[in-house]
C-alpha positions as CSV (number, residue, x, y, z in Angstrom):
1,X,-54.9,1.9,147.2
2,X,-54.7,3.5,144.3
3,X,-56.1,7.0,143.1
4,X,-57.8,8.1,140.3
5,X,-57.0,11.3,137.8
6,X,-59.6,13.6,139.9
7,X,-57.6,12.8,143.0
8,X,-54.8,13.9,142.0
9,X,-56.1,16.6,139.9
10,X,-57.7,17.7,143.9
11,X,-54.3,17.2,145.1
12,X,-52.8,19.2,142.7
13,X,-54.9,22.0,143.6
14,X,-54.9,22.0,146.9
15,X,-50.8,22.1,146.5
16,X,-51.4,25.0,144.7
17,X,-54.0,26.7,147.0
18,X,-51.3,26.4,150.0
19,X,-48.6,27.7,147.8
20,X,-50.2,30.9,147.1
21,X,-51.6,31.0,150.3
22,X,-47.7,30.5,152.0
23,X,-46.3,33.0,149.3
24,X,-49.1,35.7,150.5
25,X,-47.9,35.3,154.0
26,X,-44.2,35.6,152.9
27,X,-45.3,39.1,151.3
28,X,-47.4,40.3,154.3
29,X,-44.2,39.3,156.5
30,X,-41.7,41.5,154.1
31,X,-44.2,44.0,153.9
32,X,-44.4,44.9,157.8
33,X,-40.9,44.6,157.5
34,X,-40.6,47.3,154.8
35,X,-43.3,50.0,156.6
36,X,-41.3,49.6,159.8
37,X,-38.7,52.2,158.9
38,X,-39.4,55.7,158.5
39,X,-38.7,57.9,155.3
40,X,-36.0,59.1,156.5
41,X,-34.2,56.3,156.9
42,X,-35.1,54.6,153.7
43,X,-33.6,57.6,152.3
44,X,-30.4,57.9,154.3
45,X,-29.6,53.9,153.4
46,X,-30.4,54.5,149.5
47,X,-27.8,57.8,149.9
48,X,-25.4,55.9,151.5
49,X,-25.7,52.4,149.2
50,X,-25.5,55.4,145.8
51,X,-22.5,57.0,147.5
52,X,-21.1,53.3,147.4
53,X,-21.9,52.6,144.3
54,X,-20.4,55.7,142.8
55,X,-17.3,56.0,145.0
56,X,-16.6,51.9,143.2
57,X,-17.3,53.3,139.8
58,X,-15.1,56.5,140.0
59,X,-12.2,54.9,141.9
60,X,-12.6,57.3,145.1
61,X,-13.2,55.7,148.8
62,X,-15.3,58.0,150.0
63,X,-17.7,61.0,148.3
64,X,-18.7,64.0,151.1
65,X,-22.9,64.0,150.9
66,X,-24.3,67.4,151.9
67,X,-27.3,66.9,154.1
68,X,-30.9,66.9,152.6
69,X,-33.4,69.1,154.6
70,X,-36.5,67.7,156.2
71,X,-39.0,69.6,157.0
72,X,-42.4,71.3,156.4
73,X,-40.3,74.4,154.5
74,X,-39.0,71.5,152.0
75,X,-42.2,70.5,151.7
76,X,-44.0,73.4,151.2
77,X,-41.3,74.3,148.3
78,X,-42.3,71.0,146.7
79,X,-45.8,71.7,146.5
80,X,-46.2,74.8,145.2
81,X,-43.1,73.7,142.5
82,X,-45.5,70.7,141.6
83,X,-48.1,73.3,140.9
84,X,-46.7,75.4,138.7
């Protein structure tokens, strides 16, 4: 059996169609991934991975982080900051 250029043009598609189609799951799947961590831990990773990355580039083991406040106050302070 042999098939003819529109088959394989429909075949060629339809590879394609599944490839989005499995990358768009892959996404959703990283996605839900991402969203199931809270700000504040996002944040304290990223401080600790910067800490890392600066300690390697200025020769030190370890750099002292002073903790960031959470909390409505902050956020208040941001506001009206943003607003002026």
């Amino acid at each position: 059996m042999t098939l003819r250029a529109s088959h394989v043009w429909k075949l060629v598609g339809l590879a394609g169609a599944m490839g989005v189609a499995a990358t768009g799951v892959l996404a959703a799947r990283n996605e839900r991934t991402r969203r199931a961590y809270s700000p504040d831990e996002i944040r304290s990773v990223l401080h600790e991975r910067y800490t890392q990355a600066y300690a390697k580039q200025s020769e030190k083991e370890e750099i002292e982080l002073e903790p960031v406040p959470t909390g409505l106050r902050r956020r208040i302070k941001n506001l009206i900051r943003r607003r002026n």
